[in-house]
N, C-alpha and C positions, 0 to 999 in steps of 0.2 A: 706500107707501114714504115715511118722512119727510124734510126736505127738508134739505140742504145748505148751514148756514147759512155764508156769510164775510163778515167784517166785512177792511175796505183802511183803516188809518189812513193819512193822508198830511197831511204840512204844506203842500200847494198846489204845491209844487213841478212840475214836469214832469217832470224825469226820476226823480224819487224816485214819485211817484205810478206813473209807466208803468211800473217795474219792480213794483213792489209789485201792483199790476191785472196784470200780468204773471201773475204765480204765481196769482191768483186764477183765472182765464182756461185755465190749464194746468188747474186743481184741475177746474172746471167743465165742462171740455173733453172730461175723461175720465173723472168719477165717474158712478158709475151711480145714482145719488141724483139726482131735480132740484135743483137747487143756486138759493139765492139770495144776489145778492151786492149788498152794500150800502157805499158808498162814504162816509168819515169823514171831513173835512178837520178840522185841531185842529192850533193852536200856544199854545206854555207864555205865559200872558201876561207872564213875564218871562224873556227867553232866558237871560240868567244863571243861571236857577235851576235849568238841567236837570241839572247834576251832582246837585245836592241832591234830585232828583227822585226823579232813576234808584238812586239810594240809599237813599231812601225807599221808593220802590217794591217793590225787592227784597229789603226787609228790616222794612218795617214792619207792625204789627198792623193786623188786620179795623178797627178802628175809626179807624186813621189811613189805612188805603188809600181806606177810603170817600170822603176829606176830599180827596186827590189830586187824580180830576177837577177837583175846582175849581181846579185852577192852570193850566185849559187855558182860553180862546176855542176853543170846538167847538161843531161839528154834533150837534142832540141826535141820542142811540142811539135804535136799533129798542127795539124794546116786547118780541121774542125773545132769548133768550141761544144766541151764535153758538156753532159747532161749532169754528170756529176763527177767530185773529186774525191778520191778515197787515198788517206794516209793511217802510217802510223810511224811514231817517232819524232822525238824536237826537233831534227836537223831539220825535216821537213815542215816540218809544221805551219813555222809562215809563211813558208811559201805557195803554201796549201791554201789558207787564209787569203792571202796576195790576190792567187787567180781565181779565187772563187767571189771576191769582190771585184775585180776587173772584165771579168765575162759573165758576172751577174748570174754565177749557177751556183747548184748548192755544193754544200761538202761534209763528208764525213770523215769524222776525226778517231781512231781506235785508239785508246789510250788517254794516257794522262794531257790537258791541255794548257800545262804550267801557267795558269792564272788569268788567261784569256779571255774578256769580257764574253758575256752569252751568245749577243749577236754575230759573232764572229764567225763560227760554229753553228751547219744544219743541225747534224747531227753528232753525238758524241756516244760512240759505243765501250763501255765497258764491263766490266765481268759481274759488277753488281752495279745497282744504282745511287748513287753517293746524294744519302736521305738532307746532308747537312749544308748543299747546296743549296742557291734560291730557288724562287720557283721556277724563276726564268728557263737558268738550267735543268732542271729537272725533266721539263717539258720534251727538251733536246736529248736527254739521258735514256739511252736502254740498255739495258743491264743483260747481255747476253748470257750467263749463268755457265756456260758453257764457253772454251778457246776455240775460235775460230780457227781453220789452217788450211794450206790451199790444195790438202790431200783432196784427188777427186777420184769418189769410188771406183765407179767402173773400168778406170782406167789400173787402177790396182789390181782389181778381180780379173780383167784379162791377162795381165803379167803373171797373175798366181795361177792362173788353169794353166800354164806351161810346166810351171815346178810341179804341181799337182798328178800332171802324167805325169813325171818320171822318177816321183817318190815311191817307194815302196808300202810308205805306209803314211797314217794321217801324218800333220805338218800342226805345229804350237810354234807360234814366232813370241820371240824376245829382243827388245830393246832395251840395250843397257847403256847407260850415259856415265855421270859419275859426278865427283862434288860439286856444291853449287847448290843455292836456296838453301841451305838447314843443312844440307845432309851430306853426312860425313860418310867415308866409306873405308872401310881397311882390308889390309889383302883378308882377311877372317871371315869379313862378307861375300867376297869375291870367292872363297871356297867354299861357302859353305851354297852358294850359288850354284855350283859347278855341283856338285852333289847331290844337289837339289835338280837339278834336269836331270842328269842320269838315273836319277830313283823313277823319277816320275814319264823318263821315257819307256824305262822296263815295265814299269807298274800300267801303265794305260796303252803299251804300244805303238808308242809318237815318234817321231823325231823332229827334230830340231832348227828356224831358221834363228840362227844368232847373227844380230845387227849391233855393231857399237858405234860411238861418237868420238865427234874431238874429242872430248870430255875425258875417251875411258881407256886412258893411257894405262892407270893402277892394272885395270882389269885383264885389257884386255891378251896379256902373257900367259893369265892364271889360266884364263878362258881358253887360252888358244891350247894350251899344253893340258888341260883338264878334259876334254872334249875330244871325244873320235867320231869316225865314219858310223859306228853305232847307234849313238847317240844323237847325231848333229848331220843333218842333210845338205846344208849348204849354211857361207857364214861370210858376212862381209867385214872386216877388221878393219876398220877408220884408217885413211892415209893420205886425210889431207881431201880438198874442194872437187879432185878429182874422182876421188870415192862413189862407186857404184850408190846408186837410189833406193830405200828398202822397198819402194812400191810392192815389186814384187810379191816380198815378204809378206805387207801387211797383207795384201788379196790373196795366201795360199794359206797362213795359218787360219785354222779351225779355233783357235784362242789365243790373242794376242797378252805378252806379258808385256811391262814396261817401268822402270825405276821412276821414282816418284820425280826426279829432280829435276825433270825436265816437263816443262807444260808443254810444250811445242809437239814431242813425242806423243804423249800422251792424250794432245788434241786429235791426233792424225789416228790412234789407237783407236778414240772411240770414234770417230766419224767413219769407221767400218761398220758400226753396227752388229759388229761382233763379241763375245763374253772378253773383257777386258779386266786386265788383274793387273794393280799399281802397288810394286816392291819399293822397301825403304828398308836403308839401314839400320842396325841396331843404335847406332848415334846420329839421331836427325832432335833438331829444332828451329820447329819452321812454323814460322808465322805470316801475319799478314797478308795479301790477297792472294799469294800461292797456297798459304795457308786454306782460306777460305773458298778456293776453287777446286781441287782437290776434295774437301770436305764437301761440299756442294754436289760433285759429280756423285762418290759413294751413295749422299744421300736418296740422289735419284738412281740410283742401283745403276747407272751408266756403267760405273766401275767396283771391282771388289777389290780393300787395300789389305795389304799384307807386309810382313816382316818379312825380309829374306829369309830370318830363321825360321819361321811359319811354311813356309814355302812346300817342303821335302813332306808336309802331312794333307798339302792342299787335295780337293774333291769337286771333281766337277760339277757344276750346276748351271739351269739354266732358267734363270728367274730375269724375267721380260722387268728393263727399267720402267720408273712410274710415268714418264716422259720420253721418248724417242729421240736419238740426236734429229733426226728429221723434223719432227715437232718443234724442236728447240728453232732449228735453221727457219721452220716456215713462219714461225712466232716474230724473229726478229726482221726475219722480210717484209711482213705487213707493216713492221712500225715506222722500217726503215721508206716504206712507200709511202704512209701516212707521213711522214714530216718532210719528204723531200719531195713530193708529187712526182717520182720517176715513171709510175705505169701510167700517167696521162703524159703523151709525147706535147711538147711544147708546140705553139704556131708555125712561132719564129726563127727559133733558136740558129735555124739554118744560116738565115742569113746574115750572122754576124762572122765577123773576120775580126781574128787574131790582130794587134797590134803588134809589127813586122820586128819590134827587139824581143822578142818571146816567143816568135816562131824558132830562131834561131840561138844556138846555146852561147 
């Protein structure tokens, strides 16, 4: 059987990466082809120029797209030409577009595709499906309802049966971030937080893995000097790219918390599969598709939202979502099969070769 090839462009980012490794992960998860997946980082070496890029790209000749790459700092390509392209993010964008017209495969685009004719784009995944496009795009549109992220379960759940021996008692994980999208955060929230787990570790007999972010600078003082050995079983406090992984975490707590302001977090929260409860400040205004993704999850009981100050009276329940993240993941796999023909392995595909300025960066 031939093998499954994905190519992940990513500009380095983190949460552009994880969503984009995301759908690869999905693809590989569930294709019955062994898949290999190879991971691209590449930015325009002049940010200015991606409008003229993505322009380019999706409208220029074989003898000018060749020329493209060169407008990236990238990681040279594999030596194989992939079965498909998976991004997310402008910087990448046309260049997404570029090889996917030059080696004649398809691509999938996660996010916004700043105004880029239909045909350009196999696929275009985003959080809903945007009704006010053509139909053209439409076709190409599916609306994952759900953030994709490149948490991969079982790889969590064995990290957490280690913490799980040597807890004395059940485990609740908290990820806490901080300003950003709507919501504002004041040290008032950050205690009244810290309060709030220690009620509810005495009350229910838990303890605690606390995980912070870049983000949660405000917090993370209150937090650390709020919280003991009683209360808090183990805690990683953000210090920078080298900062231990919550994998762990998410695979040991029996109920994951997480602040709303982050979807990235929050994707990686429910793709456990476990009861998930999204904390927001007393000063959030938040709209728009965080807005709308957020609201979306609750609806499908994926997650239960709460006020930090709600918090301290919370009660456990266990009400099965109307949808499974699993459901959600195998929904988007069929579509993403149906428009790109990945689970039929191609004839030929083999036997094409890379043109030799694209093999090299």
């Amino acid at each position: 059987m031939s093998v499954l090839r994905l190519w992940v462009l990513h500009d380095g980012k983190p949460g552009h990466y994880s969503q984009a490794l995301g759908v690869a992960r999905l693809i590989q998860q569930r294709s019955q082809r062994p898949c290999e997946m190879r991971a691209i980082q590449a930015k325009p070496k002049l940010k200015l120029a991606n409008h003229a890029l993505r322009f380019l790209a999706a409208r220029a000749g074989a003898a000018l797209l060749r020329c493209l790459p060169l407008a990236y700092r990238r990681e040279a390509l594999p030596d194989e030409v992939p079965d498909l392209i998976i991004s997310f993010g402008g910087n990448v964008l046309a260049l997404n577009v570029a090889l996917s017209r030059l080696l004649d495969c398809p691509n999938l685009v996660v996010g916004n595709c700043y105004g880029l004719p239909a045909d350009s784009v196999s696929v275009n995944l985003t959080a809903f499906v945007d009704r006010a496009r053509s139909a053209d795009w439409q076709r190409r549109n599916i609306g994952s309802q759900v953030a994709l992220c490149k948490t991969e379960r079982s790889h969590c759940e064995r990290l957490g049966n280690l913490l799980w021996e040597q807890s004395p008692a059940p485990l609740w994980t908290m990820l806490v971030g901080g300003p950003g999208s709507g919501y504002r955060y004041s040290d008032d929230d950050w205690r009244a937080l810290v309060v709030a787990m220690a009620q509810l570790s005495r009350r229910y007999g838990i303890r605690w893995l606390l995980s912070t972010s870049r983000r949660s600078a405000g917090a993370a003082e209150i937090l650390r000097h709020g919280l003991n050995e009683e209360n808090c079983f183990a805690s990683i406090y953000y210090r920078g790219p080298d900062s231990p992984s919550a994998d762990a975490f998410l695979g040991a707590g029996e109920r994951l918390f997480c602040t709303e302001d982050s979807l990235s977090m929050l994707s990686e929260a429910v793709a456990m599969g476990k009861p998930v409860v999204s904390l927001r400040p007393a000063r959030a205004v938040v709209s728009g598709t965080h807005l709308r993704v957020v609201s979306c999850l609750a609806d499908q009981r994926l997650i239960e939202r709460l006020s930090i100050g709600e918090l301290v009276d919370y009660q456990p329940t266990d009400i099965p979502p109307l949808r499974s993240y699993r459901q959600h993941l195998e929904a988007i796999y069929q579509q993403i099969c149906a428009l790109t023909a990945i689970s039929a392995p191609p004839a030929t595909r083999e036997s094409i070769s890379l043109p030799p300025n694209l093999v090299t960066a």
